[in-house]
Every structure is written in C-alpha cells, then in structure tokens.
C-alpha positions as CSV (number, residue, x, y, z in Angstrom):
1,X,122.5,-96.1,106.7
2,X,120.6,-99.4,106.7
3,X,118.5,-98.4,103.7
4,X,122.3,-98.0,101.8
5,X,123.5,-101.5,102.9
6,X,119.9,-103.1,101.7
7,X,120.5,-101.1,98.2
8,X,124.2,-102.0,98.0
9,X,123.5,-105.8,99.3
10,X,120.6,-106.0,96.4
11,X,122.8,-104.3,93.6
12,X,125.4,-106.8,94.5
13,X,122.4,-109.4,94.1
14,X,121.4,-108.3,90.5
15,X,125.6,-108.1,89.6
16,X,126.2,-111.8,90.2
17,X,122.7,-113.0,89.1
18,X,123.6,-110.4,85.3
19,X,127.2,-111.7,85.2
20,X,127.9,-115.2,87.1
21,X,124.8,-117.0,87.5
22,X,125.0,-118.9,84.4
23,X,123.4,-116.3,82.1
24,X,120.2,-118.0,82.9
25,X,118.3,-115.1,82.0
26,X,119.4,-115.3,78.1
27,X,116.8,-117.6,77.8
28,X,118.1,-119.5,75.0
29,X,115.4,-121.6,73.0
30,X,115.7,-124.9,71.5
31,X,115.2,-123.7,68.4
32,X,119.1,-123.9,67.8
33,X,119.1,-127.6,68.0
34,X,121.1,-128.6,65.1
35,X,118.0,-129.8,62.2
36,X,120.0,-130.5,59.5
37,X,120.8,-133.7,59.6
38,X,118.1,-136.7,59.9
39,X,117.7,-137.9,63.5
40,X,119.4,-141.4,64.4
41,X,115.8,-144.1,64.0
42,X,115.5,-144.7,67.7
43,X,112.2,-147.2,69.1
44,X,110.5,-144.7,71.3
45,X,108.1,-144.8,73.5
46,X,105.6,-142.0,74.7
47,X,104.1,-142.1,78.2
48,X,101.2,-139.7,79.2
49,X,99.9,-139.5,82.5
50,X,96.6,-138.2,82.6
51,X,94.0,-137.6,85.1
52,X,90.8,-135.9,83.8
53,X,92.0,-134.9,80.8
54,X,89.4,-134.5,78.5
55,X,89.4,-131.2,77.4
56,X,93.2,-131.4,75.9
57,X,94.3,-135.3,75.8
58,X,92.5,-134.9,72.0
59,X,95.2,-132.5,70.7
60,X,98.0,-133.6,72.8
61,X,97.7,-137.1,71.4
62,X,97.2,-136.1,68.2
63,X,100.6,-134.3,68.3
64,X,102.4,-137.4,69.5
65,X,101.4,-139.2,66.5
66,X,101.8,-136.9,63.8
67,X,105.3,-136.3,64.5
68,X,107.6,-135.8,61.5
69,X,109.8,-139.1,62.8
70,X,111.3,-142.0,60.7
71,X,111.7,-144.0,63.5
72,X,109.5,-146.6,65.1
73,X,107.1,-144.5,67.9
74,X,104.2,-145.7,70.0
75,X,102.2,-143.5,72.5
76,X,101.1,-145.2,75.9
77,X,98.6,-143.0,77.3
78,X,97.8,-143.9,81.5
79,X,94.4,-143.1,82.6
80,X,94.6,-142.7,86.2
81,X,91.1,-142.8,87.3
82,X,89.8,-140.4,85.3
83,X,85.8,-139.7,85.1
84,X,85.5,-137.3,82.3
85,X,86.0,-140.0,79.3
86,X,90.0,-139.0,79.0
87,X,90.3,-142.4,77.5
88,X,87.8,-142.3,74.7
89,X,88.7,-138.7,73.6
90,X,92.3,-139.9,73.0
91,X,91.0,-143.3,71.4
92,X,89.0,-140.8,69.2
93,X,92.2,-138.9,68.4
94,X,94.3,-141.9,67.5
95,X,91.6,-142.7,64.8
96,X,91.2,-139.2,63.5
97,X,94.8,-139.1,63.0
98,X,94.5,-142.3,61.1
99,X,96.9,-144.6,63.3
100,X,94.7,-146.3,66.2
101,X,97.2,-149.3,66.7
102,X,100.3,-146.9,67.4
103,X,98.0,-145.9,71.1
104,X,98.1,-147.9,73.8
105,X,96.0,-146.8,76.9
106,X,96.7,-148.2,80.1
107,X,94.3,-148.4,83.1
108,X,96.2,-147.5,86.1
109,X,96.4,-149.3,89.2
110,X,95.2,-147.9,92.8
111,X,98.2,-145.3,94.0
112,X,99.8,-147.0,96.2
113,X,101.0,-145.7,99.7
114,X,103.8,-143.3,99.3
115,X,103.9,-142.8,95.9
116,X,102.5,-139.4,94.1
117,X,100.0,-139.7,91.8
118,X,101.7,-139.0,88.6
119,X,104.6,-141.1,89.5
120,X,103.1,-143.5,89.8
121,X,101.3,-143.3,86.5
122,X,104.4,-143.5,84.6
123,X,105.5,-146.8,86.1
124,X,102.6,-148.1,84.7
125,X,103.1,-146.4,81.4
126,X,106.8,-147.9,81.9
127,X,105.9,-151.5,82.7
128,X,103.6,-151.5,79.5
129,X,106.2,-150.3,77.3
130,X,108.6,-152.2,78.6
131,X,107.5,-154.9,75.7
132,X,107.7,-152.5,72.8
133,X,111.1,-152.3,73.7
134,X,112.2,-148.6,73.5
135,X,115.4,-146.8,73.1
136,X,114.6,-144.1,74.9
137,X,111.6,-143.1,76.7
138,X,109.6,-139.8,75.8
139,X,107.7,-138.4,79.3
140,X,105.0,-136.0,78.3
141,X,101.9,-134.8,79.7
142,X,97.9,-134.7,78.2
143,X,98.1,-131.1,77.8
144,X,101.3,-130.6,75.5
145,X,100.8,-129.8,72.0
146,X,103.7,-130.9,70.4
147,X,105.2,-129.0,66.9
148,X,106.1,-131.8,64.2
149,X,109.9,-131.9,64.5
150,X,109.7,-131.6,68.0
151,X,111.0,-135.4,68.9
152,X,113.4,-135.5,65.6
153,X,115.1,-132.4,67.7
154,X,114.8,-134.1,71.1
155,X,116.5,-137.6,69.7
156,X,119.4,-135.2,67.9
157,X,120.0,-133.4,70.7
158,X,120.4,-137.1,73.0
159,X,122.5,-138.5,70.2
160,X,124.4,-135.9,69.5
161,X,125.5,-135.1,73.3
162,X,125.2,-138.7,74.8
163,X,123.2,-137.5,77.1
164,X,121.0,-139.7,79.1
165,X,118.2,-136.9,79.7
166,X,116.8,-134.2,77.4
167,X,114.3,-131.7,78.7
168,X,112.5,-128.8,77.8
169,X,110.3,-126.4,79.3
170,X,107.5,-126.1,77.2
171,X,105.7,-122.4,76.6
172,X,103.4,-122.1,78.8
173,X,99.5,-120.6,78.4
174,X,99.9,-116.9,78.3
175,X,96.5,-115.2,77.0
176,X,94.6,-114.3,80.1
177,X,96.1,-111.0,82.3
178,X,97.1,-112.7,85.2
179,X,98.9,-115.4,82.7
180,X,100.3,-112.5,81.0
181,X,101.6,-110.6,84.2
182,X,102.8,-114.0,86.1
183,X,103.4,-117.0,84.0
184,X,106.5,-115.9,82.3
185,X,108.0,-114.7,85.5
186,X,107.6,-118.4,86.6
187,X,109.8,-119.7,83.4
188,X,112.3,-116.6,84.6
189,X,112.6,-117.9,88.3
190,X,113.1,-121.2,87.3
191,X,115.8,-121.4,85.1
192,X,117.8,-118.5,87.9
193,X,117.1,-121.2,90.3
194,X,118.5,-124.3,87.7
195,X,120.1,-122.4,85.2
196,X,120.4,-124.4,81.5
197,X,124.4,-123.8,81.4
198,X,124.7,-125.6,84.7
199,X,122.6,-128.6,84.3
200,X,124.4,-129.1,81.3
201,X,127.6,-129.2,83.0
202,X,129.4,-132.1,84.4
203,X,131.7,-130.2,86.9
204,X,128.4,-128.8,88.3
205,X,126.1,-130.5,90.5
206,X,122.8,-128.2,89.4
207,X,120.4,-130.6,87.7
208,X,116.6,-130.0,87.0
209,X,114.1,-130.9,83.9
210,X,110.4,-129.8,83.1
211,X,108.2,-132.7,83.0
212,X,106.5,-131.8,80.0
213,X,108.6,-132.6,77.9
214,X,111.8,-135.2,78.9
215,X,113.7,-137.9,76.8
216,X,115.3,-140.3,78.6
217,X,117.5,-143.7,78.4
218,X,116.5,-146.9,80.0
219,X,119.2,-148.0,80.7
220,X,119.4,-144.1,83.1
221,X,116.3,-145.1,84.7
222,X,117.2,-148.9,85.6
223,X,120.7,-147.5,86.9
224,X,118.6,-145.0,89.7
225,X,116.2,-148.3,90.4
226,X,113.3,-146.6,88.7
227,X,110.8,-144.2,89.2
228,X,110.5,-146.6,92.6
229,X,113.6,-144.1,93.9
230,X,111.7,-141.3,93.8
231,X,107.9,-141.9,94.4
232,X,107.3,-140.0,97.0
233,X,108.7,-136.4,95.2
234,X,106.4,-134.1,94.3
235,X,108.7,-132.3,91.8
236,X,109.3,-135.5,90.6
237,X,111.1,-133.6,87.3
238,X,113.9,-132.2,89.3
239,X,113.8,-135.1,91.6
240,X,114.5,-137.2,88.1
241,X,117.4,-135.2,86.5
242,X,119.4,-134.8,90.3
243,X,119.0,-139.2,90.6
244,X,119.9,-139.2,86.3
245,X,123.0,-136.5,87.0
246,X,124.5,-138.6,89.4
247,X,126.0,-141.0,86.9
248,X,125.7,-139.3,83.8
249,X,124.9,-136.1,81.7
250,X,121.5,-134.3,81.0
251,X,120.6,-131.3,79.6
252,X,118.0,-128.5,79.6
253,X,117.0,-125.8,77.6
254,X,113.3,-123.9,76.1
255,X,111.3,-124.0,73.5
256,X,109.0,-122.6,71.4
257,X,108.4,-126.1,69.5
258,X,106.3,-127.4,72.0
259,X,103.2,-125.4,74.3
260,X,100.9,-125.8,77.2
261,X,97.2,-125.9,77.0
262,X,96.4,-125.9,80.1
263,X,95.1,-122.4,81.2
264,X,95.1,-120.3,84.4
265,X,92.6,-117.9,83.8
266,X,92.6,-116.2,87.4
267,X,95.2,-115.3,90.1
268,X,94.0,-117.2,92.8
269,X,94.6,-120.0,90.0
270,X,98.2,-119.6,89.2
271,X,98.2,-118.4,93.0
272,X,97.3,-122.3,93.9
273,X,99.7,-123.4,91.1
274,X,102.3,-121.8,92.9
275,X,101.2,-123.5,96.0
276,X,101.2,-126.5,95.4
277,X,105.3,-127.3,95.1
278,X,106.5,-124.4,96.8
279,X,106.8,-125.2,100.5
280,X,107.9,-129.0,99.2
281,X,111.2,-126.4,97.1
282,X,111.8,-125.7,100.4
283,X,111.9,-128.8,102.1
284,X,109.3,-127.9,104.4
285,X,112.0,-125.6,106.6
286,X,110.2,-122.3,108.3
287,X,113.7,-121.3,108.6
288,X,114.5,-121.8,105.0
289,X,111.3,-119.9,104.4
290,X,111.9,-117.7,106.6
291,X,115.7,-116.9,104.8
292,X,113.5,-117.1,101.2
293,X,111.2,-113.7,102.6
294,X,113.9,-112.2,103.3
295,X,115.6,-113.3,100.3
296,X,113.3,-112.3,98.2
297,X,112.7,-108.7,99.6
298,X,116.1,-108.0,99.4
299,X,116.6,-109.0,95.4
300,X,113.0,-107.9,94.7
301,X,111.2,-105.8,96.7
302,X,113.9,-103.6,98.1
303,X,115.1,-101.4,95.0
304,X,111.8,-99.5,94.1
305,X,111.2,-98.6,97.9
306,X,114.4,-97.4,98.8
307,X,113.7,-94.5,95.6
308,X,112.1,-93.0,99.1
309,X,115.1,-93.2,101.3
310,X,118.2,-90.8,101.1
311,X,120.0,-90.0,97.8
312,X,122.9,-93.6,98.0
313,X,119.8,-95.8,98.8
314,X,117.9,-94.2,96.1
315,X,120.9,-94.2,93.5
316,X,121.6,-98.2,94.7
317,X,118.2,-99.3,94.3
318,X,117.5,-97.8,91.0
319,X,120.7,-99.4,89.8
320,X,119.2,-102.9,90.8
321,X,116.0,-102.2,89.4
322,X,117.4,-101.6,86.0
323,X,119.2,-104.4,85.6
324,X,116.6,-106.6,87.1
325,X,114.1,-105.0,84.3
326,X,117.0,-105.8,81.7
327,X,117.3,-109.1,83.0
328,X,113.4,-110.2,82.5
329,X,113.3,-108.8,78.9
330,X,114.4,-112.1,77.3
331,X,111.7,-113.9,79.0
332,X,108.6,-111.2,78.0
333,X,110.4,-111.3,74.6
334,X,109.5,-115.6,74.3
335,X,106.2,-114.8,75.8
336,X,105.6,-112.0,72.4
337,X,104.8,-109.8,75.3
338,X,105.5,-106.2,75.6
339,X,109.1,-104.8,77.7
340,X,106.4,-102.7,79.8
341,X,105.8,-105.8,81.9
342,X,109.8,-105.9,82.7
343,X,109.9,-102.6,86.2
344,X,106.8,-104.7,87.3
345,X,109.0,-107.3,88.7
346,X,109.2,-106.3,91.7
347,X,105.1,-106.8,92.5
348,X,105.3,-110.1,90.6
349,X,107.8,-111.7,93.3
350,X,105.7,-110.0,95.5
351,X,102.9,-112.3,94.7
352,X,105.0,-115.2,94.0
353,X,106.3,-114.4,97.9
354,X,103.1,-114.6,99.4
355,X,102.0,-117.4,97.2
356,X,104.9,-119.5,99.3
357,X,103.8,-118.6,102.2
358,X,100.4,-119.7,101.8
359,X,101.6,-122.5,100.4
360,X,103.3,-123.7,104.0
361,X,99.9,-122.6,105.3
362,X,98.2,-124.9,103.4
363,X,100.6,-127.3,104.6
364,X,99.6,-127.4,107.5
365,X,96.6,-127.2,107.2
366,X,96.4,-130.9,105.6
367,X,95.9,-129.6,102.3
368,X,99.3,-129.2,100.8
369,X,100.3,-130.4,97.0
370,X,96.5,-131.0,96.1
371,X,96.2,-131.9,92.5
372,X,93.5,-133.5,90.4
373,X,91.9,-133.7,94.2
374,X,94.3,-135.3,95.4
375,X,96.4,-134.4,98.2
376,X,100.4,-135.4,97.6
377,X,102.2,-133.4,100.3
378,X,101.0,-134.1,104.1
379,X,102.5,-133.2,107.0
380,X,104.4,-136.0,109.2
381,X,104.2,-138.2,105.9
C-alpha cells in the first residue's frame, strides 16, 4: 500500500513537471533569436572577472573582441589576484587579435568584508567602465568562448523585448564520462527549478540568469543600488535577475552560440562543483534539506525501485520513469549525446542528492562555497 501511494505521488510528480511546469524541459536554444535584421549600435561594455585564469582567459578574450558587432565594444577584464600571469595571457590575446586598445585590465582591490569574490570583481570592472559610458553592460566570465554573432543576438534580443536583462546558459564542457553522465543533468535541473517561460513572464515572480553570459542595462543596476545589494550572494546570477525582476523584465533562454571551457574531468570534481552553491539553494535550512531528500527520492529515486514491489507500485513507477527518461531527452539531444543516458536519471539525482548533502557538511565544517581558494559561504556569517 505505501509503495502504491509513493508510485502514484511520483507519477503525479512527473505529470505536472511534463505538462505545467513551464515546459522547461523543451530546452529551447537561442538559436531562434530573430538574426535578420542588423542589431541596434549600442556602446557596450564587457566585464570579466577572472581569478587564475590563464589556461582559458587567451581564447575567451579573443572571442570578445572578434565579435561580428557594428557597434562601439570595449572589454574590461578584472584580475583579482591572480598568480598565474592571467593578465599577460589576455594582454597577449588583445594583440594577437589585432586590437590591444579595445582591452582594459583592471587590478582589483582587496575583497572587502562581506562581499563574494566575484562580486566584487565586477564592481570594479563597473566603476572602470563607468567612463566609456556603456549602454548596456555584457557580464561574462574568462572561460567563455564566445561564437561571433553571439552579442549582435544578445543586443536584438534586449532591443527587441525591452528587457533590462538577457541571459543565457552557455554549453557547458561535456567530453570526459563523468561530464558526459552529469553535466547536462545540471543544465536539466536548472531550468525545472527556473524554467525559461517563467522568467520571461511578468505575472510570474520566477527569475534566474547564468552568469556566463548576461546583458544588462545601467540604468537596471543603478535602480537595485548596484552590485552593493547583493554582495554577499553566492549565486550572485539568480540573486541579480530576482533584484532586476522586481521593476522590470528579463529573460532567459540556451545556447549553443556560446561554450564553457572550463573542464571537470573527475566526479569528485563536478561532485565539489555541486557543492559549492547547494546548501546556500537552500538557504542553509536542515529542514528544507531535509524536505529536498525526500523530494528528490520521491521524483527520482522511487520509480525504478518500486519495479520490486507489487504489480500498482510497479505499473506506477514505470509510468514515472518513462516520462522522466522522455523528459531528459531534449537536454542529451543539446549535449550530441546518445538517448541511452536518459533511464539513468534516476542514479544521476542520486549523486546530485548526496552531493547536497555533503555540501551542508562542508558547511559546517568551515569550508563551504570555496572557490579559487577562497571560502565564500561560512557559517554564522
């Protein structure tokens, strides 16, 4: 009887996620940004953060400044204390791509108390800018590579909508197998979680963006007092688009136009990625982690087990799986990976579960939202 009620509560689950959550898992690209007419010549200015960058600030600037634009566009790259020459390697890249004065590099200042790292690096790239002056702002990190019609899509899409913020979620690095097994389940939880349809919406109070990649108005950010109002956020991208939301539209979607070069080659990697935010998701509540377990087993872990309980359960929980595997399709098919990766779902969350928990482990522990070797998210702080 109980094993019937967990396989009719989880196909209920799966029904509303399929049919009225937004149809987040359609996974609709960017790619259907209107192209073909010219973008409107907005002054834009790029910021990069970037800590210890080296190994990808080279191709990530590159693609800044090679974009296919007609408008005015300079790049302000922040080196936040970086020891790996970050700063000459994107110099290097300016020159190579035959445009040196259109980079600015910025030394940051000493983080101060209660701001987050990055945060804190784009104010700086901010107040720098601040005399080019720009019409909109383009946040972007030192590992994006960047196609050439990328930001001719992004200013459209602004224009077009009035929006005050655009954002995409960039691919990310899929070549190693744990990338391949977990990395595009990450893309699939997050837009269930913020689904594209709802951020866009103005009768909805859903908001997120992905900080790779996020075009925004300065007037939007002088109306929310800044980066300053949220400095101490570690997901400072959805922290953004809820303070931009609140007085006007934004919108999200994918791409394919634009990628992530920075790799996680192993799963304690990704497992650590994971780690990092998720506890902070959950505003630091055992009991909202503790409802998120059980959550999670329900939706997730439930259907293929209950194939061992009585005939109901068994019927119930195959049901869910199905359309579960249907509804992560979309998601492989972005990621060019095969549909057999779809009925492994259900050991994916399993992973991403216990990468949650050891995330309010880590906690505290003292060691919670390390980055860069920093650590961002402290208990009693």
């Amino acid at each position: 009887m109980i094993a019937t009620c967990i396989g009719a509560l989880s196909l209920a689950i799966w029904i509303y996620l399929m049919f009225a959550r937004g149809g987040f898992w359609r996974i609709i690209v960017d790619a259907e940004t209107p192209a073909a007419s010219p973008a409107p010549l907005r002054r834009i200015a790029a910021i990069v953060p970037a800590r210890n960058e080296a190994a990808s600030v080279g191709q990530a600037i590159r693609s800044l400044l090679k974009q296919d634009y007609g408008g005015s566009l300079q790049v302000f790259l922040v080196d936040d204390h970086s020891c790996d020459g970050t700063a000459e390697v994107a110099h290097r890249a300016a020159r190579e791509a035959g445009c040196p004065e259109r980079l600015t590099v910025i030394e940051a200042a000493p983080v101060p108390r209660g701001w987050t790292g990055k945060l804190w690096a784009l104010t700086e790239g901010l107040k720098a800018a601040q005399s080019f002056p720009p019409d909109y702002y383009w946040l972007t990190d030192a590992d994006i590579l960047h196609q050439a019609d990328n930001l001719s899509r992004l200013v459209t899409r602004a224009e077009s909508g009035a929006f005050d913020l655009v954002s995409l979620m960039v691919q990310l690095h899929c070549e190693s197998f744990a990338e391949r097994m977990l990395i595009p389940a990450f893309v699939f939880f997050f837009f269930k979680l913020y689904p594209p349809a709802w951020v866009g919406r103005t009768d909805k109070s859903t908001a997120a963006a992905a900080g790779g990649c996020i075009l925004i108005r300065p007037s939007a950010l002088t109306r929310i007092g800044g980066l300053a109002a949220i400095r101490n956020q570690l997901i400072d991208d959805c922290a953004l688009a809820r303070a931009v939301k609140s007085g006007g539209p934004i919108w999200l979607s994918s791409t394919s136009r634009a990628s992530s070069l920075r790799a996680y080659d192993t799963f304690r990697e990704i497992a650590r990625m994971i780690a990092r935010s998720a506890f902070t998701q959950l505003r630091h509540s055992i009991l909202l982690l503790c409802t998120v377990i059980i959550a999670m087993t329900i939706t997730y872990i439930a259907p293929p087990l209950l194939f061992f309980f009585g005939a109901w359960a068994r019927f119930l929980g195959l049901v869910a799986w199905i359309l579960m595997t249907v509804a992560y399709w979309p998601t492989l098919r972005l990621y060019r990976l095969s549909p057999f990766w779809a009925p492994f779902l259900p050991v994916i969350a399993a992973f991403y579960l216990g990468a949650t928990i050891y995330s309010a482990v880590q906690y505290y522990a003292g060691q919670g939202g390390v980055w860069k070797g920093r650590i961002q998210d402290l208990a009693g702080n």
